[in-house]
C-alpha positions in Angstrom: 109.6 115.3 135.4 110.9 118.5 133.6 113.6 116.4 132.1 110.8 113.8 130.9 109.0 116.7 129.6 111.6 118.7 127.8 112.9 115.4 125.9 109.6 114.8 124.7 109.0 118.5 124.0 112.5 117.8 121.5 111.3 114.6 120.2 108.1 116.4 118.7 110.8 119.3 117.5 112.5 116.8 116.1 109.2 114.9 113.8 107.7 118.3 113.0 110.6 119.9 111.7 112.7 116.9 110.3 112.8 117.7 106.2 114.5 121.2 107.0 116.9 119.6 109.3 117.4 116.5 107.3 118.3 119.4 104.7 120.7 121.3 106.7 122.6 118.1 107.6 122.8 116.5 104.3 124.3 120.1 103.0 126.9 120.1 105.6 127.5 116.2 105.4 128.0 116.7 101.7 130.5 119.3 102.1 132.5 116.7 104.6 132.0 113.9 102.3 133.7 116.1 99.2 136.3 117.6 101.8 137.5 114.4 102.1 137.5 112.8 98.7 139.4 115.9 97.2 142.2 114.5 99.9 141.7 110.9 98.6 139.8 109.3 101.4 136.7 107.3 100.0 133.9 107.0 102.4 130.6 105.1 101.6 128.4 108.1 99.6 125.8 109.8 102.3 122.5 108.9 102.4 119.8 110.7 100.2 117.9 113.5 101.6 114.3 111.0 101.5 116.3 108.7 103.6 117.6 111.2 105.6 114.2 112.5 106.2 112.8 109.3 107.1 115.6 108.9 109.7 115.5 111.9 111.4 111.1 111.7 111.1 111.2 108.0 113.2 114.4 109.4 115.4 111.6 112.1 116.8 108.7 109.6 117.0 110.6 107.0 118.7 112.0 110.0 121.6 108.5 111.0 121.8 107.1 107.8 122.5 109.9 106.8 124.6 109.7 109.7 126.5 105.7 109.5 126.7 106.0 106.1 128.0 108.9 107.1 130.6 105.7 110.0 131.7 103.3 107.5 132.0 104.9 104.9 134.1 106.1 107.6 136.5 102.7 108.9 136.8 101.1 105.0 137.3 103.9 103.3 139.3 
């Protein structure tokens, strides 16, 4: 039940803050992206930081209502 608890605990994490990490991984995914054009390797351009957002916003909602229904069942069944 801790696990249950901990993972939903991240999930919210994840929703609450998801523009400042969206942010932090766009910055570094930039950097990789232009790493590897400057050695001729073209890769699809990364996603913008709204989209990015977006993602990492529905990535923490669906964990926590995985992780809320995982609770629930275990407490019913």
């Amino acid at each position: 039940m801790v696990v249950e608890v901990t993972r939903l605990l991240l999930g919210v994490l994840i929703a609450v803050f998801h523009r400042p990490l969206a942010t932090k991984i766009m910055e570094q995914e930039r950097t990789l992206d232009m790493f590897f054009r400057q050695r001729g390797f073209r890769f699809p351009a990364p996603p913008s930081d709204s989209t990015a957002q977006n993602l990492y916003f529905f990535i923490g909602i669906f964990i926590c209502l995985f992780e809320a229904g995982k609770i629930w069942l275990t407490m019913n069944y």
